[in-house]
Residue, then its C-alpha position, 0 to 999 in steps of 0.5 A: x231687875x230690882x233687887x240683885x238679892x231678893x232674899x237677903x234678912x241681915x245689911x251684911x249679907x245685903x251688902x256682901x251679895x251686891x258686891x259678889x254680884x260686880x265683883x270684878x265689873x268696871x262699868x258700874x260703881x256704887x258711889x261717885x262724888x265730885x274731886x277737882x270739880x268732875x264725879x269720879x267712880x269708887x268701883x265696887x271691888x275697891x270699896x269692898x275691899x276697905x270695907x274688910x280692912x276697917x272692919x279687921x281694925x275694929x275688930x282687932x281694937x276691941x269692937x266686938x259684937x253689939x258694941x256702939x260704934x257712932x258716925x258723926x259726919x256729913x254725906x261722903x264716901x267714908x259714911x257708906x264705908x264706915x257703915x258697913x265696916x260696923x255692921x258687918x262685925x255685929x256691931x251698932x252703928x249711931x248715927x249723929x247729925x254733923x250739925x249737931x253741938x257738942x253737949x248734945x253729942x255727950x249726952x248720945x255718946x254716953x246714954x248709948x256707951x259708945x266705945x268707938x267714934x268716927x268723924x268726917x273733919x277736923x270741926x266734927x274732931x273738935x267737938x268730940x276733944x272737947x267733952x272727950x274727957x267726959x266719955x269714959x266709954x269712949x276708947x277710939x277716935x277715927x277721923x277720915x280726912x287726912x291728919x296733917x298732925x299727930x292728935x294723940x289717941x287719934x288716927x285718921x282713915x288712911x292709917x286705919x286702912x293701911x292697919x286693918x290690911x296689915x292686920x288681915x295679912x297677918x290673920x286672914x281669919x279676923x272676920x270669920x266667925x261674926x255672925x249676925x241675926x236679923x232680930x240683932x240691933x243695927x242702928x240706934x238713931x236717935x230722934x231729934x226731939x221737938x219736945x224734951x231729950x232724943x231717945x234712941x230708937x232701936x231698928x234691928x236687921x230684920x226691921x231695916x232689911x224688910x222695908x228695903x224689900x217693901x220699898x223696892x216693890x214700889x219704886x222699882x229701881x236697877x242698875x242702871x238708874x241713880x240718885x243724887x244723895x243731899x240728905x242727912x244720912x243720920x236721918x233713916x229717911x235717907x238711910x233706907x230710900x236713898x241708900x240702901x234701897x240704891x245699893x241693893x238694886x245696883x244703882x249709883x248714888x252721886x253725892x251733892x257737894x252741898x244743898x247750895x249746889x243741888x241744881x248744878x249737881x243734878x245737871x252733872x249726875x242727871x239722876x233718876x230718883x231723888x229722895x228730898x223733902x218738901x222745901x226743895x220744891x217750895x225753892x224750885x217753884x219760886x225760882x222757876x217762877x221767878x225766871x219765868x217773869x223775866x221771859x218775854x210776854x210770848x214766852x210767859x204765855x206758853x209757859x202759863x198755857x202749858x201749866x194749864x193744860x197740865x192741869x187739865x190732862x191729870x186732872x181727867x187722867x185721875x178721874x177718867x183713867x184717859x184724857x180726850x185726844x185733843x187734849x192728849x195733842x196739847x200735852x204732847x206740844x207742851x212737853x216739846x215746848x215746856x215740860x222738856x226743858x224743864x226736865x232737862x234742868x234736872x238731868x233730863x233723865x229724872x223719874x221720880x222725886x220722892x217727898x218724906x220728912x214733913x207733908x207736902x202741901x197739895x197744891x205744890x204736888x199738882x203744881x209738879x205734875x202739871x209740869x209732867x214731873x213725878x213726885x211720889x210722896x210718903x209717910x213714915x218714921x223712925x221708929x217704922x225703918x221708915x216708910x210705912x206708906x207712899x204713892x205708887x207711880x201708877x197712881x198718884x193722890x196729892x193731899x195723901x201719903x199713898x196706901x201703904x207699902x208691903x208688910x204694913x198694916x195700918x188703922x185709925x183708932x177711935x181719935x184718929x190716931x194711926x196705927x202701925x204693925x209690921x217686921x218694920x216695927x222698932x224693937x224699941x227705945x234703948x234703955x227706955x221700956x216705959x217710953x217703948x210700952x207708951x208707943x207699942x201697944x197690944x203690937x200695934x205702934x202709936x204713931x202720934x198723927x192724925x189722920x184718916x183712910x179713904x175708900x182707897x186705901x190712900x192715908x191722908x194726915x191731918x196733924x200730929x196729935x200733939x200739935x192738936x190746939x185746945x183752944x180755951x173755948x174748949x174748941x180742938x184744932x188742927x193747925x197743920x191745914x191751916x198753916x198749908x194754906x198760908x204757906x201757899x202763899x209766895x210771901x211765906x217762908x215758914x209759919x206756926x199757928x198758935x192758940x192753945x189754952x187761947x180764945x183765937x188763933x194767931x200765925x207766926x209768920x217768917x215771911x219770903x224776905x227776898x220776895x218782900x224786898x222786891x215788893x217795897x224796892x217796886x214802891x221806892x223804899x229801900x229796906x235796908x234790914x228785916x225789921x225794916x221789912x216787917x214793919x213796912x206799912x205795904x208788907x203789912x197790908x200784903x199779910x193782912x189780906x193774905x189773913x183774910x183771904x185764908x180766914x174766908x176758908x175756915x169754920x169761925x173757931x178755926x180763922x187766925x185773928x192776927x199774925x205776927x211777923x219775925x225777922x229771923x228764920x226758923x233754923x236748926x243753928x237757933x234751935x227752932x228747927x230739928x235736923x231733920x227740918x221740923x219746926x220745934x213748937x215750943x221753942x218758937x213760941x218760948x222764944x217769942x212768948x212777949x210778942x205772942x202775949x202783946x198781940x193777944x192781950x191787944x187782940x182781948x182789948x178789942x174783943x171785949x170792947x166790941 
């Protein structure tokens, strides 16, 4: 079926349609989240019908068009409802990461004049009283759960839906009138910043409501297929694929009680697609894997035996468009025997995961597919609505981002540098025009990566130009390949090569704790911190060897000389890490600037002597 409306410009006619279209049906809904540990439906009719009360109790408490309206809330049902009931009054929704701490939050809610806020608890209400007294634009405060006690200038959900009824017995014509354009703001999402302050990235009607429609000509989705919904739906990822490209087709969106519990969930929703990022598939394979090894040594055989013959039937699917019948016999025993049961862990039903946020590494692509799993990795960015380019279904390169999708031309400049045009082009950075003028130029969007197109049409990324290392040779290095094939290794957790303005190449490594305790626990020696781990003389050799082993690889210029390993991961709690999961260079090596200078300055020591 595809889209119900395929020639929708603006969200509130996207979302109006989708709601004509079931308007009355109680076999299908468009969200369930888990109460009393069972999914329960919010079917289409009642949804729509809460959407038009918040929308009458923002209209009528002065949220008139292009107005701010922000969300700071986790992934519930009171995000999707809040979303609309802005929208659909041409107001702007702004979206805040619930992880967010509350300095950081001022400064949003008051670069963009946020006039009215919506908040998931009693925590995300707790940051906003804080620095309340500090937003003069700030006049309405709304909490979803229920207000156990009166908050002055605070009402919760409940009572805002039992208002904004009143409110449309009394003037059934409040929503009438709002008009909204596709060129009209409909988001303002403010990028995470690896660098410096967050801007607000501007997407309009037409730049969200575009991509939907290039998406949906590439995952074709309907109503009776359904995602489990675990990223941040602050983050346009999510937003757009996991959201409203569901919403638009009809299909079901379960919402994921935690990351924690994302396996047990998925057993429960048996969902079709999943939009994750990389990571996910990093905890999959170290789990499979680990539970592998505790099988019984026929087992482990069968398993191993299948994941070849995987390996081997893709591999001439990919490069001979069919694989040999006896072949073809094998991977038909092997799904029977392993493909089957794996699936089953996720619902039995799953067709495609599809990868964004960050690159995945090639070999954990393979490694999928040779299991008979589907991951259709993508590109994009916020400032792009987001997807500009994902592998299609029929046609899968692991190592590239897939071609792009409807609408979106793409090329390389003269440094490699990707360039975008296309309606799912930001309108701009809000309240920033040298910033929009640096990124737009002669229409064509400056991305910021690296990359290349092959004969194809399949776009590979290589780095992110500001990510590129200078080393004091005058040597240009793209680190992101080197620190994929380190993090190929099961010892990894997360890794940064460092190097500019340096004569070599160091790695910052957080290593797999877990793994490593089992290493040291094989030998006898009980490890009792992470330090301890770190400077255990066998955890050392391991990181040694793994060093070497990947320095082999690489052009002289581009070998890591040494590493350094840190007992503390990278997370967004100590600011290492963005909310959408991207490691913040600067403030890693900031935090670990003397360790950093003890190794080189030992590493100098050594090289001058030689």
């Amino acid at each position: 079926m595809g889209l119900i409306n395929p020639d929708f410009q603006t969200l509130p006619e996207l979302f109006s349609s989708v709601f004509y279209h079931f308007k009355g049906q109680d076999s299908k809904f468009p969200i369930a989240r888990k109460i009393n540990g069972v999914y329960e439906p919010i079917f289409y009719d009642a949804f729509e019908k809460d959407v038009h009360t918040l929308s009458a109790f923002l209209k009528r408490n002065g949220i008139t068009s292009k107005e701010r309206v922000a969300i700071l809330s986790e992934n519930r049902p009171g995000w999707y409802l809040a979303d609309m009931a802005i929208l659909n009054i041409g107001a702007i929704n702004v979206p805040l990461y619930p992880s967010l701490p509350a300095n950081q939050i001022e400064y949003i809610l008051n670069n963009c004049s946020a006039k009215a806020i919506i908040v998931s608890n009693m925590l995300q209400l707790g940051k906003i009283l804080s620095i309340w007294q500090k937003l003069p634009e700030l006049t309405l405060v709304v909490v979803m759960n229920r207000l156990e006690e009166a908050i002055e200038d605070v009402l919760d959900l409940n009572q805002v839906k039992a208002m904004g009824e009143k409110i449309l017995e009394e003037k059934p014509w409040i929503l009438d009138g709002t008009t909204v354009e596709p060129d009209d703001v409909a988001t303002i999402i403010y990028t995470s910043g690896t660098t410096g302050v967050p801007k607000g990235v501007m997407l309009t009607h037409r730049n969200i409501c575009e991509n939907v429609k290039s998406c949906s000509s590439v995952i074709r989705l309907d109503d009776s297929d359904c995602g489990l919904s675990f990223l941040p739906l602050s983050h346009a990822y999510e937003r757009t694929g996991g959201y409203y490209l569901l919403f638009s087709c009809g299909a079901t969106i379960y919402l994921a009680e935690s990351v924690e519990t994302i396996s047990l969930n998925m057993s429960e929703a048996r969902p079709t697609i999943i939009f994750t990022v990389p990571r996910l598939f990093d905890r999959i394979k170290m789990s499979l894997l680990k539970q592998i090894s505790t099988q019984s040594a026929i087992k482990q055989k069968i398993f191993y035996w299948a994941l070849s013959t995987g390996e081997n039937y893709h591999r001439e699917i990919n490069e001979r468009g069919m694989a040999p019948k006896l072949l073809s016999l094998q991977h038909a025993l092997a799904e029977k025997l392993v493909y089957g049961k794996i699936k089953s862990k996720f619902g039995g039903r799953l067709r495609y995961f599809v990868s964004g946020g960050a690159a995945l590494p090639q070999k954990i692509g393979e490694f999928f597919q040779a299991l008979d799993i589907t991951i259709l990795e993508g590109f994009g960015l916020t400032e792009t609505s987001p997807v500009t380019h994902v592998n299609r279904p029929e046609k899968i390169k692991y190592g590239t981002v897939g071609p792009a999708v409807n609408n979106v031309e793409v090329k390389i400049a003269g440094d490699g540098e990707i360039l975008l045009k296309g309606p799912n082009i930001m309108k701009g950075y809000w309240k920033d025009e040298e910033a929009t003028r640096e990124v737009i130029r002669d229409g064509w969007f400056h991305t910021g990566d690296i990359g290349m197109i092959d004969r194809d049409g399949f776009l590979k990324i290589t780095d992110r130009k500001k990510h590129i290392i200078v080393t004091s040779g005058g040597k240009n290095i793209a680190p992101m390949p080197i620190e994929e094939l380190i993090s190929e290794s099961p010892f990894v957790d997360q890794v940064i090569v460092i190097g500019e303005k340096r004569p070599f190449l160091i790695a910052l490594i957080v290593p797999d704790f877990t793994k490593l305790k089992e290493v040291v626990a094989a030998e006898g020696i009980l490890a009792s911190t992470n330090q301890e781990l770190i400077e255990n003389k066998s955890v050392l050799q391991i990181f040694e060897k793994l060093i070497r082993t990947v320095s082999r690889q690489l052009a002289t210029h581009e070998k890591v000389r040494k590493f350094l390993l840190v007992d503390t991961a990278f997370t967004i709690e100590n600011g290492h890490m963005t909310p959408t999961m991207k490691l913040k260079r600067k403030d890693i090596t900031t935090r670990y600037a003397a360790e950093i200078d003890k190794v080189y300055n030992m590493l100098n020591m050594v090289y001058n002597s030689e």
